[in-house]
Backbone as CSV, one residue per row, in Angstrom:
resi,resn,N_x,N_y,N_z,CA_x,CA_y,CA_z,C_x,C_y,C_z
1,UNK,11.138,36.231,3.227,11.553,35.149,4.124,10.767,33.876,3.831
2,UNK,9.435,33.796,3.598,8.903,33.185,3.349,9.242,31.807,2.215
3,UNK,9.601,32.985,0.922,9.357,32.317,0.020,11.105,31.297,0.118
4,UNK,12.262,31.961,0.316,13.567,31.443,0.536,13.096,29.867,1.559
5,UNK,12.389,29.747,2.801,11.519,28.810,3.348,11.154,27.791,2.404
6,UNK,10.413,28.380,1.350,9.454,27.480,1.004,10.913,26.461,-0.140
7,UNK,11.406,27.541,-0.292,12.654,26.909,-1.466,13.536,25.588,-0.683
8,UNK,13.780,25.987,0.532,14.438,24.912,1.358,13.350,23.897,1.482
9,UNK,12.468,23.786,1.614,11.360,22.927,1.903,11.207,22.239,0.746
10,UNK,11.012,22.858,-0.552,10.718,21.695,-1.518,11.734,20.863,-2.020
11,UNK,13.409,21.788,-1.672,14.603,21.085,-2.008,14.514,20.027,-1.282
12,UNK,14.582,20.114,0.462,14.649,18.686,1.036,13.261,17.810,0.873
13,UNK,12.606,18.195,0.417,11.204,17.260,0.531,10.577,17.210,-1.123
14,UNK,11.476,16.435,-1.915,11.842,16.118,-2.802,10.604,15.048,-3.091
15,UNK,10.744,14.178,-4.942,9.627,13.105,-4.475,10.370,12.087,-4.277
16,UNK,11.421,11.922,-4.323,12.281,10.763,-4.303,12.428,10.615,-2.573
17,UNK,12.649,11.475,-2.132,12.975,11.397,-0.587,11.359,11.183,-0.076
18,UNK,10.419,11.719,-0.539,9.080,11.075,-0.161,8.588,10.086,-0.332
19,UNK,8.819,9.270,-1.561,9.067,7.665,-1.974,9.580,6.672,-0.924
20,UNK,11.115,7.330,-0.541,11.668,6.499,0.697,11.241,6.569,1.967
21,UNK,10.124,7.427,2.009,9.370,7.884,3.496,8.286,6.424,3.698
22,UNK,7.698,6.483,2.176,6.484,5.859,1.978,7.114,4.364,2.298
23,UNK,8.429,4.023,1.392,8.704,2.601,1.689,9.178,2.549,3.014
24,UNK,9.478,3.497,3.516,9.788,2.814,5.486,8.443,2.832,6.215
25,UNK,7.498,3.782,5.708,6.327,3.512,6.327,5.688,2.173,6.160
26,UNK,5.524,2.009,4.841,5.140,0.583,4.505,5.748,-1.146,5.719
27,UNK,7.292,-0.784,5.620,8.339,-1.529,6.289,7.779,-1.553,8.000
28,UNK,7.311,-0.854,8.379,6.593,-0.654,9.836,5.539,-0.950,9.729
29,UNK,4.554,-0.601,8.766,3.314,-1.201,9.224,3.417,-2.905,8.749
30,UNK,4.380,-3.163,7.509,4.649,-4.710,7.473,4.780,-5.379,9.025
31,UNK,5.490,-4.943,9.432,6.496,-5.573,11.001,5.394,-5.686,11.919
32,UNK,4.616,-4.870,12.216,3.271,-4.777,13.041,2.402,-5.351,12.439
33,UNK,2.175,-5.648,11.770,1.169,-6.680,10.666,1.608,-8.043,11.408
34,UNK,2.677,-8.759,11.120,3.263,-9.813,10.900,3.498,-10.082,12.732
35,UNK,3.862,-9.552,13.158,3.599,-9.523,14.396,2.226,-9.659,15.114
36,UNK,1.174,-10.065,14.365,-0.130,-10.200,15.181,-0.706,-11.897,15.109
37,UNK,-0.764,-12.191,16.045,-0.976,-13.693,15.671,-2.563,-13.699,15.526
38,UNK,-3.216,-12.962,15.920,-4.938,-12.641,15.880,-5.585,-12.386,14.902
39,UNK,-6.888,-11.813,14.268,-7.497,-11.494,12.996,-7.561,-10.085,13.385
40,UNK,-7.275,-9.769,14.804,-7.882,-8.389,15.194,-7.125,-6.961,14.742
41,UNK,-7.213,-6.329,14.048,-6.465,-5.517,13.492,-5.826,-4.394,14.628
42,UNK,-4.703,-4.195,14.762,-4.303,-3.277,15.596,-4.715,-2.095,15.479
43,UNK,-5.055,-1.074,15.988,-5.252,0.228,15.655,-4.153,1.534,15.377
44,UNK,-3.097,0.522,16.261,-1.779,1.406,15.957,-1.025,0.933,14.484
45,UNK,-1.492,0.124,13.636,-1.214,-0.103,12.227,-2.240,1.066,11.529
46,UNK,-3.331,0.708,11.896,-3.984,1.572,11.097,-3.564,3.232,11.291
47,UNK,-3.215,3.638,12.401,-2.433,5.212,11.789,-1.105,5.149,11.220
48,UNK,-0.450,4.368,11.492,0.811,3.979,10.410,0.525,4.194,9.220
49,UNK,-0.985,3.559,8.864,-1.499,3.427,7.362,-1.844,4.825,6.802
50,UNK,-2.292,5.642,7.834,-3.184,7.153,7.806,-2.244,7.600,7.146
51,UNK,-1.190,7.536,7.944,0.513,8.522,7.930,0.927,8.638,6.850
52,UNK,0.638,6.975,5.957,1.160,6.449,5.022,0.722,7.556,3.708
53,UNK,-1.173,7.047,4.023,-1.660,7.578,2.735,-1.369,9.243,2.928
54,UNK,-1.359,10.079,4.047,-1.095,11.485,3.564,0.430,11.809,2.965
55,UNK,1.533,10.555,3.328,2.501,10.922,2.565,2.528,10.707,0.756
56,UNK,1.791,9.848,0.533,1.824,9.149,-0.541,0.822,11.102,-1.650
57,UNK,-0.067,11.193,-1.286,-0.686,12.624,-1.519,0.195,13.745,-1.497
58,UNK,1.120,13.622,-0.884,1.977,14.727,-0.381,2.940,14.508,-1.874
59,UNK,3.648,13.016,-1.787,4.439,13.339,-3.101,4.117,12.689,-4.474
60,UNK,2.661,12.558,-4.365,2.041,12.329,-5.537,1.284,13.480,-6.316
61,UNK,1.621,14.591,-5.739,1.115,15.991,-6.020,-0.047,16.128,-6.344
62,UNK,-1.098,15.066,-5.228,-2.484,15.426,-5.481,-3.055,16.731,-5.467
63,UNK,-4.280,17.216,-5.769,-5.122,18.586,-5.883,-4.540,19.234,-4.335
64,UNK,-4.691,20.292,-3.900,-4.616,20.801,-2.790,-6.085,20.562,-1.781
65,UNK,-7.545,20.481,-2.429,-8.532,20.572,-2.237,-8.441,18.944,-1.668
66,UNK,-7.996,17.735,-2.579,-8.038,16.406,-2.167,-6.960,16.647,-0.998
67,UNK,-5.801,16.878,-1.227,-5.321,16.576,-0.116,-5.621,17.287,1.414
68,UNK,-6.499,18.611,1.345,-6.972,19.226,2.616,-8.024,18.487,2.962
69,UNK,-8.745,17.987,2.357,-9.857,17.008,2.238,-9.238,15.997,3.263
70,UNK,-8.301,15.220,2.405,-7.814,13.940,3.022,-7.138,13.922,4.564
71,UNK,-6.524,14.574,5.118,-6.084,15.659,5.779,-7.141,15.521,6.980
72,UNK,-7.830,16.171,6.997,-9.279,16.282,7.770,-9.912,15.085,8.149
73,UNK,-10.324,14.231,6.909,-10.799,12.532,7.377,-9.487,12.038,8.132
74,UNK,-8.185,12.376,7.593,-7.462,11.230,8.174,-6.820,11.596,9.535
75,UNK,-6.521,12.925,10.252,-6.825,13.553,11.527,-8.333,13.030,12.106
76,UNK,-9.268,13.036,11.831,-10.442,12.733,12.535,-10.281,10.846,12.788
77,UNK,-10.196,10.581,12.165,-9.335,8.877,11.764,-9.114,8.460,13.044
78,UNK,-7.412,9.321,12.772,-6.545,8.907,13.432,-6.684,9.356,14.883
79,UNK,-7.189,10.516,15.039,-8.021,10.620,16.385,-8.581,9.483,16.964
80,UNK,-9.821,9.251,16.371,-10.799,8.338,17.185,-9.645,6.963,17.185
81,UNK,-9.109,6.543,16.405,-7.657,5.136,16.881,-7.813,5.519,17.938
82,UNK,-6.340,6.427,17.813,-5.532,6.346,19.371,-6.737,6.381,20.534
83,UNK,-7.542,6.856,20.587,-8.923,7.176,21.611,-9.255,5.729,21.890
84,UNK,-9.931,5.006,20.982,-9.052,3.208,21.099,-8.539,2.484,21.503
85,UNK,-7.932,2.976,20.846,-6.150,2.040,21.522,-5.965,2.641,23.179
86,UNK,-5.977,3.684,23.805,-5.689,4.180,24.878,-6.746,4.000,25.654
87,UNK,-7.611,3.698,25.420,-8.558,3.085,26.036,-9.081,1.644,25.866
88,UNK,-8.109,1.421,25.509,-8.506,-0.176,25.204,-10.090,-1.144,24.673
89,UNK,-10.132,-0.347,23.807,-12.069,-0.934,22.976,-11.403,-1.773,22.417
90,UNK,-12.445,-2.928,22.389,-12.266,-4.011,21.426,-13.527,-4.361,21.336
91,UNK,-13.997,-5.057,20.147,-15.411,-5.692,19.802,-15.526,-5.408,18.499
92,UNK,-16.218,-6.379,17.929,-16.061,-7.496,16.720,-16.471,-6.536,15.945
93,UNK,-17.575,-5.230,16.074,-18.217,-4.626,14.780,-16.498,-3.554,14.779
94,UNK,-15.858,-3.152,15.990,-14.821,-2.432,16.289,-13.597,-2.677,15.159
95,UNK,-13.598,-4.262,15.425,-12.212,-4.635,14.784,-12.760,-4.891,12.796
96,UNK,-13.710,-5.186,12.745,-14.692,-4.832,11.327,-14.195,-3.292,10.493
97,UNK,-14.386,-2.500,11.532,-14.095,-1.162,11.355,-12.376,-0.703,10.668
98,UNK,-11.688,-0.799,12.028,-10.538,-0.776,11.273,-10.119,-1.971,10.501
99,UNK,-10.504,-2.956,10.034,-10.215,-3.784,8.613,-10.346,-3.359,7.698
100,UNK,-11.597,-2.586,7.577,-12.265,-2.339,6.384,-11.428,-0.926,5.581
101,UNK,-11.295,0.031,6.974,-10.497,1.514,6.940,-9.156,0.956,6.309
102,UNK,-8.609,0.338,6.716,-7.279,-0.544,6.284,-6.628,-0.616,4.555
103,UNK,-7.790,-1.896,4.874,-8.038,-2.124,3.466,-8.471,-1.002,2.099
104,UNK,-9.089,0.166,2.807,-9.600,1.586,1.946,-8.244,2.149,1.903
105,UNK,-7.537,2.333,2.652,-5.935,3.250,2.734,-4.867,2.515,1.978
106,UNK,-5.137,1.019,2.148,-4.205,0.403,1.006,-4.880,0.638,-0.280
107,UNK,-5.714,0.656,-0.618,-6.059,0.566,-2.186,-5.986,2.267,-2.816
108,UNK,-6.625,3.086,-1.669,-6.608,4.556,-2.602,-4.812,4.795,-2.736
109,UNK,-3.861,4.570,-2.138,-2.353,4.850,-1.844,-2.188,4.123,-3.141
110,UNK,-1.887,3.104,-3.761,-1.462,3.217,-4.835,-1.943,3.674,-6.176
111,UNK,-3.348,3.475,-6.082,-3.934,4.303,-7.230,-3.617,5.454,-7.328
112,UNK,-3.283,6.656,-6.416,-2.780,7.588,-6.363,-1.211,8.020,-6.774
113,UNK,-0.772,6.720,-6.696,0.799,6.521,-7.802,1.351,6.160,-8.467
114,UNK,-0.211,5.338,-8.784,-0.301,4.914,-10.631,-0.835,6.054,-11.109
115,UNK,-1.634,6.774,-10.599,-2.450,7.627,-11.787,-1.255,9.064,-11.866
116,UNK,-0.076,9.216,-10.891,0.955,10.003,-10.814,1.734,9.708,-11.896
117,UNK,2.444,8.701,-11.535,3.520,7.761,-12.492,3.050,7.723,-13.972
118,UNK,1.599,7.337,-14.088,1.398,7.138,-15.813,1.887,8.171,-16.534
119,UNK,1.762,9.606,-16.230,1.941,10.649,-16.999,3.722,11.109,-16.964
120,UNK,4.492,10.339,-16.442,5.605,10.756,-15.841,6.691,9.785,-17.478
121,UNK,7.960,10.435,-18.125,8.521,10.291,-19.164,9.743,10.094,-18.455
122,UNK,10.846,8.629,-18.971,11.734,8.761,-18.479,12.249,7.717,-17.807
123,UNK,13.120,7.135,-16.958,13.497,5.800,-16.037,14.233,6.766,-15.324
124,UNK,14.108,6.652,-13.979,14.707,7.207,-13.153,14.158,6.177,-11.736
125,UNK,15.415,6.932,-10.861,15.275,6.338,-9.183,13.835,6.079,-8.606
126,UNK,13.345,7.393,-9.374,11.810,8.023,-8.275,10.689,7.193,-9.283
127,UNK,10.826,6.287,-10.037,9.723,5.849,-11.028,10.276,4.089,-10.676
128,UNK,11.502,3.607,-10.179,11.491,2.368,-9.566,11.280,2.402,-7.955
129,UNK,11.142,3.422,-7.520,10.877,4.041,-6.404,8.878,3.615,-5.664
130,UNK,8.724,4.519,-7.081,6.990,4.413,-6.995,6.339,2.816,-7.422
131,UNK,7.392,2.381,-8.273,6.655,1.045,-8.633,6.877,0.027,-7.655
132,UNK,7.704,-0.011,-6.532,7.836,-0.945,-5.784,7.295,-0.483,-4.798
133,UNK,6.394,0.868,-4.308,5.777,1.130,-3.198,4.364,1.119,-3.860
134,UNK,3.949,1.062,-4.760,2.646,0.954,-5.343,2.645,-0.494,-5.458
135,UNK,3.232,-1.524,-5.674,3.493,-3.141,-5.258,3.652,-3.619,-4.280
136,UNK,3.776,-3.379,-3.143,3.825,-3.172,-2.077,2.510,-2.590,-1.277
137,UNK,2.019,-1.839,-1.529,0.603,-1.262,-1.219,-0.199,-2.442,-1.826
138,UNK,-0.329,-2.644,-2.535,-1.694,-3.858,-3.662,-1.279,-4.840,-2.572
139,UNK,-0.334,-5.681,-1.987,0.209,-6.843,-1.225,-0.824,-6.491,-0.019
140,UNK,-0.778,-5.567,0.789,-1.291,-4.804,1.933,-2.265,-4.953,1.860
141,UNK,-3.090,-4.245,0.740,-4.703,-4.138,0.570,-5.503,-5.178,0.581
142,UNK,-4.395,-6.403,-0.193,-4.976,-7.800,-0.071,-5.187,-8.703,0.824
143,UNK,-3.863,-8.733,1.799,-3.702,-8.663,3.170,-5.266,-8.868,3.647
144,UNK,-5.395,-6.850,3.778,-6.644,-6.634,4.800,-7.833,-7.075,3.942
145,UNK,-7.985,-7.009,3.076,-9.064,-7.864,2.451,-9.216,-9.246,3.106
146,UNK,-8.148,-10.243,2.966,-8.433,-11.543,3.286,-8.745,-11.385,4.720
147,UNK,-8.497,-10.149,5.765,-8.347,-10.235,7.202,-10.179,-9.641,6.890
148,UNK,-10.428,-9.076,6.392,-11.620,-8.692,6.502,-12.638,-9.811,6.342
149,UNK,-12.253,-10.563,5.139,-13.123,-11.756,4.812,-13.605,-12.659,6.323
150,UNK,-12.267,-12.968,6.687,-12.139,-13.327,7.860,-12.775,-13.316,9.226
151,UNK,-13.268,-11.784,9.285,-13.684,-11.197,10.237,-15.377,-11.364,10.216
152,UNK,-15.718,-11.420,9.093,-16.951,-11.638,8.358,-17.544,-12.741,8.607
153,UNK,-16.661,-13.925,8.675,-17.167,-15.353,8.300,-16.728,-16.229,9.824
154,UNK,-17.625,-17.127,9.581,-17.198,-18.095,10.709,-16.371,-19.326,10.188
155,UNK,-15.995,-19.292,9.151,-15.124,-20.295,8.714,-14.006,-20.120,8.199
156,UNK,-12.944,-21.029,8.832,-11.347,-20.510,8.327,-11.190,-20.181,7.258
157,UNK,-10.480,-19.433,7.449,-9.671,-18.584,5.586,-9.080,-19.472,4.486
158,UNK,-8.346,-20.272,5.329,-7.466,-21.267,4.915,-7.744,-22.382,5.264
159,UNK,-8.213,-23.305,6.480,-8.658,-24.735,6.514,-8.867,-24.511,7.875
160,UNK,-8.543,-25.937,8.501,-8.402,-25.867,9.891,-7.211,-26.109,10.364
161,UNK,-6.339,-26.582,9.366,-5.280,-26.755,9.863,-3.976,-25.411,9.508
162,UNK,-4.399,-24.154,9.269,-3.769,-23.145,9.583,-4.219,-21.937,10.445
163,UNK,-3.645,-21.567,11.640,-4.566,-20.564,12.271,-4.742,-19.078,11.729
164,UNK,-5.686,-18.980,11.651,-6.450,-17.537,10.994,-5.487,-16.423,12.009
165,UNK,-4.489,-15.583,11.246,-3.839,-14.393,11.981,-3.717,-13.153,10.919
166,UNK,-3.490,-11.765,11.250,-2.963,-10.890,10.094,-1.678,-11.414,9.884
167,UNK,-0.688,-11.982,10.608,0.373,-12.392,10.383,0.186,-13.248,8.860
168,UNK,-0.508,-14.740,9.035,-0.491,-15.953,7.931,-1.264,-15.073,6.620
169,UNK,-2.430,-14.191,7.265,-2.701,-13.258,5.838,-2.001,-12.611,5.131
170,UNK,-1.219,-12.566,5.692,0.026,-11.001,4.890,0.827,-12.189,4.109
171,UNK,1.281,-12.710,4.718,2.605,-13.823,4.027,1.627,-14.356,2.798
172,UNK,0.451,-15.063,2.833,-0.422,-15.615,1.976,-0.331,-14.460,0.565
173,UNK,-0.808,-13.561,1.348,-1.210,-12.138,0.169,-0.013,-12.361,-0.643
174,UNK,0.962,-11.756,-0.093,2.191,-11.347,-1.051,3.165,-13.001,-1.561
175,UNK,2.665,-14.178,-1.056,2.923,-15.391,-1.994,2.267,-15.555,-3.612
176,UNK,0.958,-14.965,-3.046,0.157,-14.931,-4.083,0.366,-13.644,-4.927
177,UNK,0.652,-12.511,-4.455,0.986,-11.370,-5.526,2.013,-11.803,-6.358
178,UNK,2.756,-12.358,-5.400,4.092,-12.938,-6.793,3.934,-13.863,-7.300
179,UNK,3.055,-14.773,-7.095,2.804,-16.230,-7.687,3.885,-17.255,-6.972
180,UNK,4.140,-17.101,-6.076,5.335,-17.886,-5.447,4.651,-19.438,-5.129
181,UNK,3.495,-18.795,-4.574,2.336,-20.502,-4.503,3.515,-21.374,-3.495
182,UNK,4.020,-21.463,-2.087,4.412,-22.504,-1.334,3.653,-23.449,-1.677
183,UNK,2.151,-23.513,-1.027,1.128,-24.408,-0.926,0.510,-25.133,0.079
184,UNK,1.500,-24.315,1.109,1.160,-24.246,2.712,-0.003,-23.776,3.338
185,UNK,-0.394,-23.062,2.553,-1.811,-21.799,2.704,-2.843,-22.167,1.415
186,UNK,-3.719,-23.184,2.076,-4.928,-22.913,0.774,-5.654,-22.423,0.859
187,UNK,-6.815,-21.535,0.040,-8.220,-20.566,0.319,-8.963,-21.860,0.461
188,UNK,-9.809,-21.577,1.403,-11.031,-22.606,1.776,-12.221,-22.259,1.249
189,UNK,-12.706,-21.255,1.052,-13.915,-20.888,0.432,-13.764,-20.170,-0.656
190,UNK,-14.855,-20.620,-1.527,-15.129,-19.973,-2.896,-14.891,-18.449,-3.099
191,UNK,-14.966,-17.819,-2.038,-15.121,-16.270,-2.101,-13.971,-15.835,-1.886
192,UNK,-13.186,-16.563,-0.885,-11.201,-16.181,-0.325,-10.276,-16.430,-1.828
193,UNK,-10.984,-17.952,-2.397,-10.341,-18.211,-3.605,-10.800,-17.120,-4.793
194,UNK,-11.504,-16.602,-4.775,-11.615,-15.540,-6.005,-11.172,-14.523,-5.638
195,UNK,-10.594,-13.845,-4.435,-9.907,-13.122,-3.955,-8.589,-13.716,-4.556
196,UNK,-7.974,-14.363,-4.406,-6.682,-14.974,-4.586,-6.550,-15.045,-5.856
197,UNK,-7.077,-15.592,-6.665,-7.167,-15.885,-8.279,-6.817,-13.913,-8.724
198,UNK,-7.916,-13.001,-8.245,-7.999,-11.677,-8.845,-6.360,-10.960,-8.509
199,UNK,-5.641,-11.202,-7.003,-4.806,-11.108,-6.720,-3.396,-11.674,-7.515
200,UNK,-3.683,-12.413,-7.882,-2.717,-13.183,-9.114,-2.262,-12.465,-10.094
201,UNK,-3.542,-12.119,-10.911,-3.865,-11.892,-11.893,-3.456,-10.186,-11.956
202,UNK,-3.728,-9.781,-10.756,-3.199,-8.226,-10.699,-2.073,-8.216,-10.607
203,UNK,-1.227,-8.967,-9.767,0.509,-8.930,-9.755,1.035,-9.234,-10.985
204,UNK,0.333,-10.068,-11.474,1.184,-10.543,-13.102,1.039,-9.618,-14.466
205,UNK,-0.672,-8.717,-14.325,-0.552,-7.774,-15.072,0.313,-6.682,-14.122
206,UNK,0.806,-6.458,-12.972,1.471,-4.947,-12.703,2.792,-5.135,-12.740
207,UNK,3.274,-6.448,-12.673,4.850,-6.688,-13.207,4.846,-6.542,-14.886
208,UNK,4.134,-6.718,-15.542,4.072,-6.796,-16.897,4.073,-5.387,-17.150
209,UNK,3.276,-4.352,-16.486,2.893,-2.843,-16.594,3.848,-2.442,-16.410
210,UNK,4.716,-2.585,-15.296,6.103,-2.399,-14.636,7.293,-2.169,-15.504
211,UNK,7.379,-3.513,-15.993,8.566,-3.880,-16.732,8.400,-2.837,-18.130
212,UNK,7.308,-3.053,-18.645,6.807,-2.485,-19.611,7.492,-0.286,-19.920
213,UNK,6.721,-0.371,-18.667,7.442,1.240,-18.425,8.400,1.203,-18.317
214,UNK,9.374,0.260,-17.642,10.448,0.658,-16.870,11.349,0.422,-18.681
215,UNK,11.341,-0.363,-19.754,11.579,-0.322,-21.007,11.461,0.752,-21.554
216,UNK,10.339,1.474,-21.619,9.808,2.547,-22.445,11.214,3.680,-22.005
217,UNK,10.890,3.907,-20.671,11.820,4.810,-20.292,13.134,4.822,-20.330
218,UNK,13.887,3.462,-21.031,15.163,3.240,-20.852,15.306,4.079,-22.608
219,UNK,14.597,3.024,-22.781,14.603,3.441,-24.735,14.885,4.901,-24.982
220,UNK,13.690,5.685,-24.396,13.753,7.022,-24.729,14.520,7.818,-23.873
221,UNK,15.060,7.263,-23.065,16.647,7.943,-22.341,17.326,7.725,-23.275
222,UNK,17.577,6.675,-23.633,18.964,6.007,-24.636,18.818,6.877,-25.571
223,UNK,17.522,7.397,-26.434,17.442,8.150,-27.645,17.519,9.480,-27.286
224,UNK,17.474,9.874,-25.890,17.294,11.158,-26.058,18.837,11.275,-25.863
225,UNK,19.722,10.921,-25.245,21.229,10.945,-25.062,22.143,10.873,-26.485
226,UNK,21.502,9.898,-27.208,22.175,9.997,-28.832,21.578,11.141,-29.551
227,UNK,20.492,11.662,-29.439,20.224,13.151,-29.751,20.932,14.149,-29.426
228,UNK,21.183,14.079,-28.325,22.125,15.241,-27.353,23.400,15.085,-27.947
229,UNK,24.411,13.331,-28.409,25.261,13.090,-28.581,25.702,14.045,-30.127
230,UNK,24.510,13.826,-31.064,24.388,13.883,-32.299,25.008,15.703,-32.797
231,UNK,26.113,15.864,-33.288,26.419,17.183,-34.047,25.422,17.521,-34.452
C-alpha cells in the first residue's frame, strides 16, 4: 500500500508542478512586499519566504539530511514569526531580525536551483521554469538587502526626496536587476550604490547564463531528434 502511495505522490508532485508552486509563492510574497509602505518587514512575508525555501529543497532534490535539517530551522523560524505577529512585537533589533532572515531565504533558494539546473541536459518547461524562479529570487534577496541597509543606517536609501518603504525597495531592486534604470530611484550612499552596481552586474551575467543554457539545450534537442530521425 505504501509503496502504490508513494507512486501517486511523486506522479502529482512532479518538479515542474513544484516550480509553479515556487512561482506563486514568490507572486504572494511579491504582493505583501509591495504592499508595505514602511522599512519594517512583515513577519507574515517572512513565512511565505520559509514555505518558499522548503519548497524550492523539496523540488530541487536536495540531500534528505539538508532538507530534514532545513525543515527543523525553518519550523522553529516560522514558529517564533507567527508568536510575533500574534502578539504584536515590534522593535528595531526585531525588525533587523527578520530582514536579515529574509534576505538569507532569498539567496540560499536560488543557489539551490542553480546548483540543481547546472547538471540538468536538455530545454524543457521545468528548466525555463527554474530560470525565471531563480531570477526572481536574486530580485527578492536584493530587495531585502537594500531594506536591510536601510534598517542599519540613519540615512535615506535613496535621497530625501523618496520615502524609504519595502514597497520603493522591491521596485528599485528588480529595475536594477534588469537594467531598466527609470531614474526615479537614486542610491544615496556609497555602500546602497555598490549594492546596485553588484546587482546589475549579476542580472546581466544570469541573463547571459540563461540564454546561454537555454541555446545549449535547444541545439542538443535538435541533434538528438535528427539522430533519432537518422536510418
Amino acid at each position: 500500500m505504501r509503496q502504490p502511495m508513494r507512486a501517486v505522490v511523486d506522479a502529482v508532485w512532479d518538479r515542474r508542478s513544484g516550480y509553479w508552486l515556487v512561482l506563486a509563492l514568490l507572486i504572494a510574497a511579491y504582493a505583501l512586499c509591495a504592499a508595505q509602505d514602511t522599512t519594517d518587514p512583515s513577519p507574515w512575508v517572512l513565512v511565505v519566504q520559509l514555505v518558499t525555501v522548503a519548497v524550492v529543497l523539496r523540488v530541487t532534490e536536495a540531500h534528505q539530511k539538508v532538507q530534514h535539517t532545513a525543515w527543523i530551522i525553518l519550523s522553529i523560524a516560522a514558529a517564533a514569526t507567527l508568536v510575533v505577529a500574534v502578539l504584536g512585537l515590534r522593535g528595531e533589533a526585531l525588525d533587523i531580525a527578520l530582514s536579515a532572515a529574509s534576505a538569507l531565504a532569498f539567496l540560499f533558494a536560488p543557489a539551490a536551483i542553480i546548483r540543481h539546473q547546472v547538471h540538468r541536459r536538455g530545454l524543457d518547461i521545468e528548466a525555463l521554469l527554474a530560470a525565471t524562479a531563480a531570477y526572481v529570487l536574486v530580485g527578492m534577496f536584493y530587495a531585502h538587502a537594500y531594506n536591510l541597509v536601510a534598517l542599519l543606517t540613519v540615512a535615506p536609501t535613496f535621497g530625501d526626496q523618496t520615502v524609504d518603504s519595502l514597497s520603493s525597495q522591491l521596485f528599485f531592486s528588480f529595475t536594477t536587476l534588469t537594467t531598466t534604470g527609470y531614474g526615479n530611484m537614486v542610491p544615496a550612499s556609497p555602500g546602497v550604490q555598490g549594492i546596485a552596481v553588484s546587482e546589475a552586474i549579476t542580472g546581466q551575467l544570469f541573463l547571459i547564463t540563461a540564454v546561454a543554457r537555454i541555446m545549449r539545450g535547444a541545439r542538443r534537442s535538435s541533434r538528438e531528434a535528427t539522430t533519432e530521425e537518422t536510418p
